[in-house]
C-alpha positions as CSV (number, residue, x, y, z in Angstrom):
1,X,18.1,30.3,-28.7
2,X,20.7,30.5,-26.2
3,X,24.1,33.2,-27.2
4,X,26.7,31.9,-24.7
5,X,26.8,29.2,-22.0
6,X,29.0,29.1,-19.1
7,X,28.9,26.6,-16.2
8,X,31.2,27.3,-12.9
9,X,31.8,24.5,-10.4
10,X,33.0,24.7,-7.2
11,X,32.7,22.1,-3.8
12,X,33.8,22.0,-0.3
13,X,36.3,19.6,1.2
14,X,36.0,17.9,3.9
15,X,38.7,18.6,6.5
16,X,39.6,15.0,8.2
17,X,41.8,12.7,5.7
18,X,41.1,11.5,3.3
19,X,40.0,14.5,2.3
20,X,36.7,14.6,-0.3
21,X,34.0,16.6,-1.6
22,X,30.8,16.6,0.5
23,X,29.4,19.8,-1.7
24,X,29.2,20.4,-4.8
25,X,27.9,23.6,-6.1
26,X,26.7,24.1,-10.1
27,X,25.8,27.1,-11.3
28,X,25.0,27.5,-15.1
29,X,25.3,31.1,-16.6
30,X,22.7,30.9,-19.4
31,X,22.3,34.2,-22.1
32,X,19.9,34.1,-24.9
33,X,16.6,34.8,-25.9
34,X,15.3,31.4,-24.6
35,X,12.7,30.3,-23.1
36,X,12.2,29.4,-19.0
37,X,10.4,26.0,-19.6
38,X,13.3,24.8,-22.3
39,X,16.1,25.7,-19.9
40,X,14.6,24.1,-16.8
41,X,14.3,20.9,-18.9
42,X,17.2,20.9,-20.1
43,X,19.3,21.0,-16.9
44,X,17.0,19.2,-15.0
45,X,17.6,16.1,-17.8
46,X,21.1,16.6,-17.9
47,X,21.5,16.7,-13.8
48,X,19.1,13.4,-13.4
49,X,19.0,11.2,-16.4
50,X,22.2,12.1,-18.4
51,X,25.1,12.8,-16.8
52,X,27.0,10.0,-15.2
53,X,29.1,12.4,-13.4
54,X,26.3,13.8,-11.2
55,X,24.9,10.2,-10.6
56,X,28.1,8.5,-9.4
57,X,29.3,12.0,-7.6
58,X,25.4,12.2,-5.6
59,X,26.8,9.3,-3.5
60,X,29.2,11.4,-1.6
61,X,28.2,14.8,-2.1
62,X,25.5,17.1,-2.0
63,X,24.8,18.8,-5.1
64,X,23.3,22.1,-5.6
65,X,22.3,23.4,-8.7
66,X,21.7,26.6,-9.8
67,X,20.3,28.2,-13.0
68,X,21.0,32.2,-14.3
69,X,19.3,32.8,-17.2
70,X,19.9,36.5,-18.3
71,X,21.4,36.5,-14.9
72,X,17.8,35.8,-13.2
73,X,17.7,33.1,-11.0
74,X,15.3,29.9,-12.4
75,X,14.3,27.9,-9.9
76,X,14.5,23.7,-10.7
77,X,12.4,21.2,-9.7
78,X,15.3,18.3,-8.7
């Protein structure tokens, strides 16, 4: 079960006006005795089927995603 969750956002601008994200970064910071399979499902269902954020936001922007679990990198399967 996961002990602490913690999800930083950043993006990158563009620079001619009017100005808007083109990148958007996600990295989720994921602690716990959980397993790798349950994580990657997780995120990958929020990122693609859930959130309506990501959907409406992944017509302007790139989004990458990235997963720390235990501070080990997971890779996804977006």
């Amino acid at each position: 079960m996961p002990t602490k969750l913690k999800v930083d956002v950043s993006g990158k601008l563009t620079e001619d006006h009017p100005m808007y994200f083109d990148a958007i970064d996600v990295t989720y910071h994921i602690e716990g005795n959980t397993g790798v399979d349950a994580i990657r499902k997780v995120v990958e269902m929020s990122e693609k089927k859930y959130c309506g954020l990501t959907y409406m936001l992944e017509k302007v922007a790139k989004f990458n995603v990235k997963v720390l679990l235990n501070r080990e990198n997971i890779e996804l399967y977006l």
